[in-house]
BALOBA-1460 file (C-alpha; in Angstrom, 3 decimals):
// residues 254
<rec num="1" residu="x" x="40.205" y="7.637" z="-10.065"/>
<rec num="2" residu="x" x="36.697" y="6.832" z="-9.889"/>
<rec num="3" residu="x" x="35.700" y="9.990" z="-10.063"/>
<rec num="4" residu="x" x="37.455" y="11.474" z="-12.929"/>
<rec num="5" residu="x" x="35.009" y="12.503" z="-16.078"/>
<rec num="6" residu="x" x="35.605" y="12.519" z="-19.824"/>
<rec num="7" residu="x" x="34.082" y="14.795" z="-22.023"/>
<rec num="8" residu="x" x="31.019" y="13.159" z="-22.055"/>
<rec num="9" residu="x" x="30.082" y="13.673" z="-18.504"/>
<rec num="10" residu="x" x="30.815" y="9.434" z="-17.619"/>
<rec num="11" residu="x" x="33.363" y="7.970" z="-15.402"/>
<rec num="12" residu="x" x="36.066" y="6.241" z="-18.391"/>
<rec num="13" residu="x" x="37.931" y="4.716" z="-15.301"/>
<rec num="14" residu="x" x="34.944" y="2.943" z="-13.882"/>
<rec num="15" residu="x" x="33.245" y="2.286" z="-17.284"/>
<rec num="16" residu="x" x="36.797" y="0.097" z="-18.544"/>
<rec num="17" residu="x" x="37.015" y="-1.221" z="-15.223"/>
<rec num="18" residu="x" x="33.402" y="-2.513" z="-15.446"/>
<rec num="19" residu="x" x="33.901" y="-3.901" z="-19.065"/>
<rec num="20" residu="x" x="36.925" y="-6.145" z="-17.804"/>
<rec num="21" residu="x" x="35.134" y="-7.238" z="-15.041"/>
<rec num="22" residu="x" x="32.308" y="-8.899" z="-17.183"/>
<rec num="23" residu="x" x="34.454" y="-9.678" z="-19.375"/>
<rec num="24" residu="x" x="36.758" y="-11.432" z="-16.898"/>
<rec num="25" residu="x" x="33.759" y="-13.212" z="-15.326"/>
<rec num="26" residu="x" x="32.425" y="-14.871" z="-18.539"/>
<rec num="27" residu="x" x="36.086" y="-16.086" z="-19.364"/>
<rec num="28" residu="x" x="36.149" y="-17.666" z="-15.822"/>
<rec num="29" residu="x" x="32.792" y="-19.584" z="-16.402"/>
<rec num="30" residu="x" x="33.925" y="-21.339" z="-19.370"/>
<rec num="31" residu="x" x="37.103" y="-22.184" z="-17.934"/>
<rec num="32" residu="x" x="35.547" y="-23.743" z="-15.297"/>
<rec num="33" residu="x" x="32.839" y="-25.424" z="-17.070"/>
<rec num="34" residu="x" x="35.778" y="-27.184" z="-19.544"/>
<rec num="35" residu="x" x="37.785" y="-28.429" z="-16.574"/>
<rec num="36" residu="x" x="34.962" y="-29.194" z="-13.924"/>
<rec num="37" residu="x" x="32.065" y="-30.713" z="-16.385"/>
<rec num="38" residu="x" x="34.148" y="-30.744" z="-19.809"/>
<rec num="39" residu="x" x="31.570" y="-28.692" z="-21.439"/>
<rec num="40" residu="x" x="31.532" y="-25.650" z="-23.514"/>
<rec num="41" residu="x" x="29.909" y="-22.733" z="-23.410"/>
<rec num="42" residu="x" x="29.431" y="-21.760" z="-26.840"/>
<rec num="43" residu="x" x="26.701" y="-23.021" z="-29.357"/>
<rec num="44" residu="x" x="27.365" y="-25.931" z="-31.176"/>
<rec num="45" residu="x" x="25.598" y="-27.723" z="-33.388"/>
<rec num="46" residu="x" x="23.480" y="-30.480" z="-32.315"/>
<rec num="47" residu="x" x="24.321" y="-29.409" z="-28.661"/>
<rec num="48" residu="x" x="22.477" y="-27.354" z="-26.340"/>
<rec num="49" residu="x" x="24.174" y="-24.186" z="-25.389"/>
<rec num="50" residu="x" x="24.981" y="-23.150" z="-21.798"/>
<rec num="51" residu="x" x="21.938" y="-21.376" z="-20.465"/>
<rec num="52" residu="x" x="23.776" y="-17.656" z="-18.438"/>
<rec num="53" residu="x" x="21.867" y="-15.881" z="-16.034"/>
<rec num="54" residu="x" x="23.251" y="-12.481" z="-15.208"/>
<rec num="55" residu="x" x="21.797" y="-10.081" z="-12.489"/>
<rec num="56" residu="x" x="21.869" y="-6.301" z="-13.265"/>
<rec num="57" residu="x" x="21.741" y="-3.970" z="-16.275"/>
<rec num="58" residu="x" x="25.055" y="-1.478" z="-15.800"/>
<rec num="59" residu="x" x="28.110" y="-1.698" z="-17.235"/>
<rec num="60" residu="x" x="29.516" y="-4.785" z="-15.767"/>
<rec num="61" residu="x" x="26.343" y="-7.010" z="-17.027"/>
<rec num="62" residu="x" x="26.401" y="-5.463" z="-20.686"/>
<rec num="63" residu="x" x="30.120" y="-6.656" z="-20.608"/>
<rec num="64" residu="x" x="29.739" y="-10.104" z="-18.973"/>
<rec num="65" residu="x" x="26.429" y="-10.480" z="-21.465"/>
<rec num="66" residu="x" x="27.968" y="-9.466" z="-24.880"/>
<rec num="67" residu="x" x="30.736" y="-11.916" z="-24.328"/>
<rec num="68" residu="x" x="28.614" y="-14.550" z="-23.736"/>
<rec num="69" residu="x" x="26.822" y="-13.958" z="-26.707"/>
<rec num="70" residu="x" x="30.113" y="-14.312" z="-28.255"/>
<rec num="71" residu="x" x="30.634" y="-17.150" z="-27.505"/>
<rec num="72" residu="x" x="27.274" y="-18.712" z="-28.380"/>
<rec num="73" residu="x" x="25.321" y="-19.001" z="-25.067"/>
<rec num="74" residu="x" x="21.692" y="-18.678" z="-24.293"/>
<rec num="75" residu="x" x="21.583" y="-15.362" z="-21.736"/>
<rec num="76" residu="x" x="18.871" y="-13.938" z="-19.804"/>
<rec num="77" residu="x" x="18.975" y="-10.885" z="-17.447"/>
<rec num="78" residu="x" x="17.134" y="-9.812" z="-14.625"/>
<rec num="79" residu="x" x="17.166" y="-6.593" z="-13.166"/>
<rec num="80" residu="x" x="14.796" y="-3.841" z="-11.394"/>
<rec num="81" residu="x" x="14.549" y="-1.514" z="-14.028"/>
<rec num="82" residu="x" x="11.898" y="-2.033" z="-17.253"/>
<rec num="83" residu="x" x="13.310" y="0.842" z="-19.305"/>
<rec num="84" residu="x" x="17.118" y="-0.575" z="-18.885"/>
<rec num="85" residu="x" x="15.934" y="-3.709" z="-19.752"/>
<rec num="86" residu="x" x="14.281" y="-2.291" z="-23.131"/>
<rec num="87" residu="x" x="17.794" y="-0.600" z="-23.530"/>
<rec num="88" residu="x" x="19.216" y="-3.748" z="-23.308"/>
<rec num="89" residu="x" x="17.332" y="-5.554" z="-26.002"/>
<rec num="90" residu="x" x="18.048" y="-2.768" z="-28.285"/>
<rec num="91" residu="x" x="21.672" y="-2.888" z="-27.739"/>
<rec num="92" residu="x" x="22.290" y="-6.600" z="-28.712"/>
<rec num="93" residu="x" x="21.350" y="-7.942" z="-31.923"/>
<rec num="94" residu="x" x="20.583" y="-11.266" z="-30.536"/>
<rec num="95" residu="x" x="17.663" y="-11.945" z="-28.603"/>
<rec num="96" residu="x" x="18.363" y="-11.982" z="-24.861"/>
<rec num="97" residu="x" x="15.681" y="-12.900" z="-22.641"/>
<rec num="98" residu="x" x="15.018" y="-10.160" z="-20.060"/>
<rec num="99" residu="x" x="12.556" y="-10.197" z="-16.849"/>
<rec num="100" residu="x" x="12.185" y="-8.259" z="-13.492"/>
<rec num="101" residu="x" x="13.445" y="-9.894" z="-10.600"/>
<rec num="102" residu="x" x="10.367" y="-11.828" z="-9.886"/>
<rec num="103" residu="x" x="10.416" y="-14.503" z="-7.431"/>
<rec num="104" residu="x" x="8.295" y="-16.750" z="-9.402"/>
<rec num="105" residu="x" x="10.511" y="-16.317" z="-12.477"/>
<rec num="106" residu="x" x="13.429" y="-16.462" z="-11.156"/>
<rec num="107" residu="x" x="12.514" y="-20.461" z="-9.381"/>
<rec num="108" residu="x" x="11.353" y="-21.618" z="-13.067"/>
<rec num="109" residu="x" x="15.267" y="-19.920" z="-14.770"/>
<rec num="110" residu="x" x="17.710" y="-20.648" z="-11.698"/>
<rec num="111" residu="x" x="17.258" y="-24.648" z="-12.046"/>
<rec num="112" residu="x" x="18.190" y="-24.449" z="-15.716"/>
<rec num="113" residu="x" x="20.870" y="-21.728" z="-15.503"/>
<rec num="114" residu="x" x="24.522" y="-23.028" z="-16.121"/>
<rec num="115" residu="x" x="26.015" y="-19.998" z="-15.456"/>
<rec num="116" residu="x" x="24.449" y="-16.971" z="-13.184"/>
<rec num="117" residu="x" x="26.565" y="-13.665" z="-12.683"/>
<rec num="118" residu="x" x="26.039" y="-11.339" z="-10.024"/>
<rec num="119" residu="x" x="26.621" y="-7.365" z="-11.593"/>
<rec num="120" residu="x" x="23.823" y="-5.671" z="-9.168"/>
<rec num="121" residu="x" x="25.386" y="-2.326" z="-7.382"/>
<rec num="122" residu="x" x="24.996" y="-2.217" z="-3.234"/>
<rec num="123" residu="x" x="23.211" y="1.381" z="-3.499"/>
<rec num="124" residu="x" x="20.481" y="0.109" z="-5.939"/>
<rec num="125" residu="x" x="19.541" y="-3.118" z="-4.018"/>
<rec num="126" residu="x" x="19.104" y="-5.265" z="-0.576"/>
<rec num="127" residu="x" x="22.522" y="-6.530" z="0.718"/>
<rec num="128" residu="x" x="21.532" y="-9.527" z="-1.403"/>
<rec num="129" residu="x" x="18.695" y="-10.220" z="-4.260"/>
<rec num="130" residu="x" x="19.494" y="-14.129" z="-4.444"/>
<rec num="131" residu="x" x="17.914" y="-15.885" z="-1.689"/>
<rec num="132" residu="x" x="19.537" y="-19.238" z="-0.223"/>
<rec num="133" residu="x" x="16.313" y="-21.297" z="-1.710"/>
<rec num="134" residu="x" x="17.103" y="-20.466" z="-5.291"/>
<rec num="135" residu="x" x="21.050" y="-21.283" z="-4.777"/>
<rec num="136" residu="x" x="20.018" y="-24.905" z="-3.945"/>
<rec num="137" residu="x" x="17.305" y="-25.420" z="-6.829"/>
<rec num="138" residu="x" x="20.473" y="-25.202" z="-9.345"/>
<rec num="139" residu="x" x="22.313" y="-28.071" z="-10.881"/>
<rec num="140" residu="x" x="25.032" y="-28.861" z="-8.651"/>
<rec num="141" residu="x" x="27.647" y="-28.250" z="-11.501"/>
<rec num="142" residu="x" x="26.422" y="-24.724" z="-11.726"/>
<rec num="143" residu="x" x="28.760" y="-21.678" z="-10.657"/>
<rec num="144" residu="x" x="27.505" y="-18.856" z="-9.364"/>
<rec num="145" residu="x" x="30.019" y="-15.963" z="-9.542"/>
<rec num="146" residu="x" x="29.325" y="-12.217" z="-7.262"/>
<rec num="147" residu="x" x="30.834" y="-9.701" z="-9.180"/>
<rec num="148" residu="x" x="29.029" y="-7.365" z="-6.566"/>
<rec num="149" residu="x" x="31.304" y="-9.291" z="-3.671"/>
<rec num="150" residu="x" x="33.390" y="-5.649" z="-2.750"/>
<rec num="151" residu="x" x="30.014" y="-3.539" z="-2.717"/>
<rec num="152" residu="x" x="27.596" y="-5.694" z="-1.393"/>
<rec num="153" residu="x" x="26.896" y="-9.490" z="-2.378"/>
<rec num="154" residu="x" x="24.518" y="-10.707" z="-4.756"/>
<rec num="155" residu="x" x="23.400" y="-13.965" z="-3.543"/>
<rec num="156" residu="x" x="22.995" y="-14.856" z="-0.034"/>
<rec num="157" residu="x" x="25.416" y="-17.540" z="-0.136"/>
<rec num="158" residu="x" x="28.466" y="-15.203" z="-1.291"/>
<rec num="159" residu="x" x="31.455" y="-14.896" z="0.602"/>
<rec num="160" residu="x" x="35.117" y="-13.217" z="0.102"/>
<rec num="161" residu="x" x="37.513" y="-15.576" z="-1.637"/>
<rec num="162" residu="x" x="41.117" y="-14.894" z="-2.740"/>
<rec num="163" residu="x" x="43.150" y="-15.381" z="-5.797"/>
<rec num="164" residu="x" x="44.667" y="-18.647" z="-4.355"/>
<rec num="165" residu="x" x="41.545" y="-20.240" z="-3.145"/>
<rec num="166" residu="x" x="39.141" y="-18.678" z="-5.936"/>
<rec num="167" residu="x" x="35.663" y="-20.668" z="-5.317"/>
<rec num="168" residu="x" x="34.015" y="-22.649" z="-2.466"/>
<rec num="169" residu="x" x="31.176" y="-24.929" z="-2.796"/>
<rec num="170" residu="x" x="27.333" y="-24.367" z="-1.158"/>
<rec num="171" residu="x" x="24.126" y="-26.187" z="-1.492"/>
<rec num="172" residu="x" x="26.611" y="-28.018" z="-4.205"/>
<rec num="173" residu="x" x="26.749" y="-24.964" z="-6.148"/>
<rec num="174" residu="x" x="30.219" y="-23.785" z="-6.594"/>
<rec num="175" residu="x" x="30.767" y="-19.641" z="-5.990"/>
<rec num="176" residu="x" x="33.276" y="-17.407" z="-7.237"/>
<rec num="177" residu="x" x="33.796" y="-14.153" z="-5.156"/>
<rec num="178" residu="x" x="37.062" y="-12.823" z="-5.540"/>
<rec num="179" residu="x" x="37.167" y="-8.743" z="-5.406"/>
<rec num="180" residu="x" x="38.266" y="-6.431" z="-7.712"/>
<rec num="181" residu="x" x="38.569" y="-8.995" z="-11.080"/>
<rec num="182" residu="x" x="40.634" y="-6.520" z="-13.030"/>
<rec num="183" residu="x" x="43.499" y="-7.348" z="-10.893"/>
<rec num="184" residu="x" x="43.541" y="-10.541" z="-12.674"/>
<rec num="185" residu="x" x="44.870" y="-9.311" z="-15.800"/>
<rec num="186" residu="x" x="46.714" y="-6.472" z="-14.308"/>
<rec num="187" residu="x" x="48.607" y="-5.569" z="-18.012"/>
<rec num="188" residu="x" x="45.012" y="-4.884" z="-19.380"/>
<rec num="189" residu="x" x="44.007" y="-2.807" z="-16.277"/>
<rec num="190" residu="x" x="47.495" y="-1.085" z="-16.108"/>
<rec num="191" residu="x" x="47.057" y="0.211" z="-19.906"/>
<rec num="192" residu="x" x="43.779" y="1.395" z="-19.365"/>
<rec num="193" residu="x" x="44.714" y="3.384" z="-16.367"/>
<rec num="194" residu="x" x="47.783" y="5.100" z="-17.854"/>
<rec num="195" residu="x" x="45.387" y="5.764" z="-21.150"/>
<rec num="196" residu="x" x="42.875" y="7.728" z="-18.832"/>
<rec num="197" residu="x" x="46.118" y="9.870" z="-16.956"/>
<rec num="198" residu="x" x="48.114" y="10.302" z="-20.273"/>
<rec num="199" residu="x" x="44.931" y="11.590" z="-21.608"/>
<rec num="200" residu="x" x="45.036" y="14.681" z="-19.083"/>
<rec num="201" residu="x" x="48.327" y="14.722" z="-18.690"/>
<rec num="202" residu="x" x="49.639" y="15.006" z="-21.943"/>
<rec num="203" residu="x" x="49.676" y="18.338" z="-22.591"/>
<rec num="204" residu="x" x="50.463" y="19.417" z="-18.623"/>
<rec num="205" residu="x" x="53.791" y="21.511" z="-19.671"/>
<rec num="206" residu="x" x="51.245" y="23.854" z="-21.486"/>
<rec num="207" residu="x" x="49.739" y="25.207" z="-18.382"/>
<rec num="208" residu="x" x="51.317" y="27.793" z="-15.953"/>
<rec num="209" residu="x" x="50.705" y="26.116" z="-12.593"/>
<rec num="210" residu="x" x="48.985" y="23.225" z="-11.058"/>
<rec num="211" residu="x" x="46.282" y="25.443" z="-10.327"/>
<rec num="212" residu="x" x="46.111" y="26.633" z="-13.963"/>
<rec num="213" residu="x" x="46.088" y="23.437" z="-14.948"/>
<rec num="214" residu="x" x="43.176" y="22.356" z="-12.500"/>
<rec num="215" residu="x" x="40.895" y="24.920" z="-13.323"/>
<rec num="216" residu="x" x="41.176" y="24.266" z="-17.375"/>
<rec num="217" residu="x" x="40.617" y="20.571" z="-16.662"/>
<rec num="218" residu="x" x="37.282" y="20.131" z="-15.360"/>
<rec num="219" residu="x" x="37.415" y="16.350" z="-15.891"/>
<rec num="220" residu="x" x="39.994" y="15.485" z="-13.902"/>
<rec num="221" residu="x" x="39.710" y="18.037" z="-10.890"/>
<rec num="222" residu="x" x="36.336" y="16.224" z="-10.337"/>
<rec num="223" residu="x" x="38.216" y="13.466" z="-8.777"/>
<rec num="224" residu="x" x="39.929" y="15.432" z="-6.200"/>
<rec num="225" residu="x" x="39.847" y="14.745" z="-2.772"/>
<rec num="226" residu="x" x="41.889" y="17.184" z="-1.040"/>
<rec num="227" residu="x" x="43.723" y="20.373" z="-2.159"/>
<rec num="228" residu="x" x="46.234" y="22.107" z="-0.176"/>
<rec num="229" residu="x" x="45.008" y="20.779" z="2.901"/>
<rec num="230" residu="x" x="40.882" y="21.301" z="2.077"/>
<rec num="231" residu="x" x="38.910" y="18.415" z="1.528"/>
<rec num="232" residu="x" x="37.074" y="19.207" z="-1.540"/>
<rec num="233" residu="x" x="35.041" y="15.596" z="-1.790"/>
<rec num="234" residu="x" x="31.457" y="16.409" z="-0.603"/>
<rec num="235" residu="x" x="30.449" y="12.438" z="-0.355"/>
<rec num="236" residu="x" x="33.914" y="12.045" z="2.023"/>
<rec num="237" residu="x" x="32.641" y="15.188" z="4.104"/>
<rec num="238" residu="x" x="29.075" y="14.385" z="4.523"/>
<rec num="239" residu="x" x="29.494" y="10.225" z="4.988"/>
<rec num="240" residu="x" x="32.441" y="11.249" z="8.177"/>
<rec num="241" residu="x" x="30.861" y="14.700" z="9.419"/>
<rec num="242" residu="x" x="33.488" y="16.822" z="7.986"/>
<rec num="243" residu="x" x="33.872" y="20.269" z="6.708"/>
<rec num="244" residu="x" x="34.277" y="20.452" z="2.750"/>
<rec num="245" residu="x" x="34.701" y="23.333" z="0.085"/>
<rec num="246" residu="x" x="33.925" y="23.126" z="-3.369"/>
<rec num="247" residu="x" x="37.164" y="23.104" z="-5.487"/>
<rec num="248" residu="x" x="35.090" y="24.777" z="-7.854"/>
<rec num="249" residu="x" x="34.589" y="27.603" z="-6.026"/>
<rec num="250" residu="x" x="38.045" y="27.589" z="-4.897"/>
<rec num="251" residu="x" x="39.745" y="27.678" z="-8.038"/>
<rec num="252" residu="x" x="37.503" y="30.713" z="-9.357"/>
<rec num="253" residu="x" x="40.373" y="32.663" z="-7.424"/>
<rec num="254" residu="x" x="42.484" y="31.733" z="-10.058"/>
């Protein structure tokens, strides 16, 4: 699923998935921070806003930050890269506040921060970015919450944690880490999948043969795996050591 293209060369699956997790996360937050410290998010007048940290620049962090705008909280992001920062900044008409990860930064922001989301991908960083010092320089009704917790955590004080026992407290800070967040609003997720298939599959009686039909749709063959017995996935074949084709090449037969 991941791999399947539209036809502007992205990955729709991953891209909706992404958007619901950040989405997801930010709705979390202000749940918790009505029930646990019976405060709001959101700006209100004569009240300071909740100050949200989030960590990364992809898809997940533009989600989890343009719903916290929405709901009227300060937001600053950190994250490795300059020119997706300045991409960033364009994309929101509010001013965000936007910084590299550096150390010294990051100890002056993390002890106001209400909020801080984790949205960094394992190939682009260290196991984890946060260290243990700046988890215990927050406010102790602070929640941190790893949205990287399936591909490599975010902060060093991360751990796995299920839908029945969804946080755990460290250093008084209270972490969320529950995998794969679209599974919390499964209709959402559901539609969006069968959007993404119906898309390819709508006009399938139109083609001759699954092979016909495979070598006209470019976007979705790219998320094979195997095909009659081949493995056609050269990530799969070179990560275990095994022999792979190109479908590609395969299907100019046809």
């Amino acid at each position: 699923l991941e791999y399947i293209k539209d036809e502007l060369d992205r990955y729709p699956f991953i891209q909706f998935m992404s958007e619901i997790t950040g989405r997801v996360a930010i709705d979390f937050a202000s749940t918790f921070m009505k029930e646990r410290n019976g405060k709001l998010i959101g700006r209100i007048a004569g009240n300071t806003p909740s100050e949200v940290i989030v960590i990364g620049s992809g898809d997940v962090a533009k989600a989890a930050i343009e719903t916290a705008i929405n709901v009227g909280a300060i937001v600053k992001v950190f994250d490795h890269s300059v020119s997706r920062l300045k991409e960033l900044e364009k994309k929101f008409p509010i001013k965000i506040y936007t910084s590299l990860l550096y150390p010294s930064i990051l100890e002056q922001e993390f002890p106001r921060a209400d909020v801080v989301i984790g949205a960094l991908h394992q190939n682009t960083i260290a196991k984890s970015v946060i260290s243990e010092i700046l988890i215990r320089s927050m406010k102790k009704e602070a929640i941190v919450i790893d949205l990287s917790i399936d591909q490599g955590q975010c902060f060093e004080t991360s751990r796995l944690t299920s839908f029945k026992n969804p946080t755990f407290v460290s250093n008084g800070v209270t972490h969320f880490g529950v995998p794969n967040v679209p599974s919390i609003v499964p209709q959402t997720a559901s539609n969006v999948l069968s959007n993404i298939f119906l898309q390819h599959f709508s006009n399938f009686q139109a083609y001759q043969s699954i092979n016909h039909f495979l070598t006209n749709d470019i976007y979705f063959r790219n998320g094979l795996y195997l095909y009659n017995g081949i493995l056609v996935n050269k990530s799969i074949g070179e990560t275990f050591d095994l022999a792979y084709k190109d479908i590609n090449l395969i299907l100019a037969a046809f």
